[in-house]
C-alpha positions as MATLAB code, in Angstrom:
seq = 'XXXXXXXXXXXXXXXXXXXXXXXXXXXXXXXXXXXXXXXXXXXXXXXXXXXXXXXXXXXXXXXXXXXXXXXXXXXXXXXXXXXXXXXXXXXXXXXXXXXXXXXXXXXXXXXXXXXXXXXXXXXXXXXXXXXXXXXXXXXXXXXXXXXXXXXXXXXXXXXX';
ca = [
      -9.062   -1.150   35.535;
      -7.550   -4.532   35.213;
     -10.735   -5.806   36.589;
     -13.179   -3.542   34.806;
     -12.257   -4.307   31.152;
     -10.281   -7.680   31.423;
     -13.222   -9.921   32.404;
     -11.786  -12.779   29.802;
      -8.622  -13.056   31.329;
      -6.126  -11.912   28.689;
      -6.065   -7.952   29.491;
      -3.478   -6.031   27.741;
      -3.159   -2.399   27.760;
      -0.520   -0.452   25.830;
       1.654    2.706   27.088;
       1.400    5.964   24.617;
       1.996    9.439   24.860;
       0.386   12.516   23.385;
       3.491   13.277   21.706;
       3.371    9.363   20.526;
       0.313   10.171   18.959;
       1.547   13.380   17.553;
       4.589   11.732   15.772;
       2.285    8.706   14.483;
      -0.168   10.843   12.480;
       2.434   13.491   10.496;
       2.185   11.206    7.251;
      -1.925   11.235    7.812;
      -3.838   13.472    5.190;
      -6.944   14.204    7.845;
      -7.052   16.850    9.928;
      -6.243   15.047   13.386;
      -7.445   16.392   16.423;
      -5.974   15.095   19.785;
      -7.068   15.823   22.833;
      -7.574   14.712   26.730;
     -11.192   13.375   27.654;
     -13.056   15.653   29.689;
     -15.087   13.871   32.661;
     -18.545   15.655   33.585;
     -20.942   14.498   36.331;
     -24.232   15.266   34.140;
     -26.459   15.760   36.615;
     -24.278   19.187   37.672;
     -23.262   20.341   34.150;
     -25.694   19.840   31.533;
     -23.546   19.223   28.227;
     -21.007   21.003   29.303;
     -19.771   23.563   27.646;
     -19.122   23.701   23.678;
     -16.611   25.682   22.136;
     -16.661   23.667   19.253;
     -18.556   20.718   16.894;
     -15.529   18.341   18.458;
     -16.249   19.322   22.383;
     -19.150   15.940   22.841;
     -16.385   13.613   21.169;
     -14.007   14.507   24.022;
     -16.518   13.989   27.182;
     -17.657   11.027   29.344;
     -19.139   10.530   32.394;
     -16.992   11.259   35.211;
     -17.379    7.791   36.657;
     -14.584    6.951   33.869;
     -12.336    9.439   35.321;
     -10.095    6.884   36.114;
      -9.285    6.078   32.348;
      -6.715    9.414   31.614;
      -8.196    8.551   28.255;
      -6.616   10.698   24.853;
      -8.673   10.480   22.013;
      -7.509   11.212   18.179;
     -10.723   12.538   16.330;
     -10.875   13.296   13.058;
     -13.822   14.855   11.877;
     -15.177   14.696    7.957;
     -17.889   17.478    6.749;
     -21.364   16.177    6.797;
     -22.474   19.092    5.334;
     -22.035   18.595    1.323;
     -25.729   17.327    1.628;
     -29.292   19.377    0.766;
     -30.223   20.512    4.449;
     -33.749   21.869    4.585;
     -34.122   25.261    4.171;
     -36.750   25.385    6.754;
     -37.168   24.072   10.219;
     -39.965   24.762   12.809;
     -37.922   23.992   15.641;
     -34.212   24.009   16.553;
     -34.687   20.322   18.192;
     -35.873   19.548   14.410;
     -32.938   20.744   13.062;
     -30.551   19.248   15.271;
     -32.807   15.729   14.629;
     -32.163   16.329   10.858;
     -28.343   16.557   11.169;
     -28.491   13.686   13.608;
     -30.301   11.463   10.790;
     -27.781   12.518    8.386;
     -24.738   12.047   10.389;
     -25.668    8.433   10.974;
     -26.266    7.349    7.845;
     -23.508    9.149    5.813;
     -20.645    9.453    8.496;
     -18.658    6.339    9.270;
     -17.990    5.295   12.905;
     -14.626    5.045   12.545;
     -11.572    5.998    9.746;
      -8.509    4.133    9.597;
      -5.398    5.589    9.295;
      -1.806    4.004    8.902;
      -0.119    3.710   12.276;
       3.576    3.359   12.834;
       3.376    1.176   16.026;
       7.297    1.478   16.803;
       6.389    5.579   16.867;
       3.281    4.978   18.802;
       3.716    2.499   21.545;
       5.999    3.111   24.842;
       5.349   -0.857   25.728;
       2.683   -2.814   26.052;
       1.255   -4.152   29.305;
      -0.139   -7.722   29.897;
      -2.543   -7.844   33.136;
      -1.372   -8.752   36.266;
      -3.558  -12.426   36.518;
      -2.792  -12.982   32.990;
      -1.394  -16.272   32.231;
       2.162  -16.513   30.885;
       0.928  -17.477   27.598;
      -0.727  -14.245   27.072;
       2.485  -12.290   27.140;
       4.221  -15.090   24.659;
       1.551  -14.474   22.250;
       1.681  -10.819   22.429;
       5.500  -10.778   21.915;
       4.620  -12.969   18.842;
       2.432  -10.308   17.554;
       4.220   -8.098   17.914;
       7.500   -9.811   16.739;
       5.394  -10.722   13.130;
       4.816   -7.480   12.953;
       7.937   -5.843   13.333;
       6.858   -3.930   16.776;
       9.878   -3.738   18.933;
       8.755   -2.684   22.182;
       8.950   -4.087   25.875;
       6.284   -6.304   26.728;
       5.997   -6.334   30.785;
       3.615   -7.581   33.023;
       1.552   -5.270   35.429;
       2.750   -5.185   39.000;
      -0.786   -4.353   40.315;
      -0.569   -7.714   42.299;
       3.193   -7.683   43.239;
       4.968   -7.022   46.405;
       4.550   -3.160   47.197;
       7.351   -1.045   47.347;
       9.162    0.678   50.266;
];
């Protein structure tokens, strides 16, 4: 992963927990969802299937299987807007919502994070420079975050 999404050089990745997340968000007035992604090779399951509006913001592609990603979702009504009382087709419909969604819904809400609460530690990339993890450990120190700061042993000795 190092490789995939730390092209620049100065990968970091940080170390959470679902109960992490759960702690972080009890001050939060949204309704929070959290839950594990959910990786689907398309071409066998079409969609998937939905139990709920929430299900497509907790699926990817399988080939990002490898991510173990957790997702907090928090999902605001679209539906305090005049939706036509008539549609000729439900792929109309579902184009309609889709139109409205994107213009009134924002892409993303931010909430107030306690980092202590949410972070474990925070990992610099293995062929980081040094400097990376000093300046991370500076953030982190302006910021009152007191967490370990270690760098990955992806490239390190392996162990017996």
């Amino acid at each position: 992963m190092w490789k995939l999404y730390g092209l620049r050089g100065c990968p970091i990745a940080i170390r959470s927990s679902i109960g992490r997340m759960k702690q972080t968000i009890i001050d939060v007035e949204e309704r929070v969802r959290i839950g594990r992604m959910r990786y689907l090779d398309w071409e066998r399951v079409a969609g998937g299937s939905w139990t709920n509006i929430l299900v497509p913001c907790l699926q990817k592609d399988a080939s990002y299987e490898h991510e173990h990603e957790v997702r907090m979702v928090i999902w605001k009504s679209p539906w305090d807007f005049p939706f036509p009382s008539f549609v000729a087709t439900p792929e109309e419909g579902c184009k309609a919502v889709e139109a409205h969604v994107r213009r009134r819904m924002p892409t993303g809400i931010p909430l107030p994070v306690d980092l202590d609460a949410l972070l474990e530690e925070v990992v610099v990339g293995p062929a980081a420079e040094e400097w990376v993890a000093d300046l991370v450990k500076d953030v982190m120190a302006r910021f009152q975050v007191q967490k370990p700061v270690r760098r990955s042993e992806l490239l390190g000795e392996p162990q017996p």
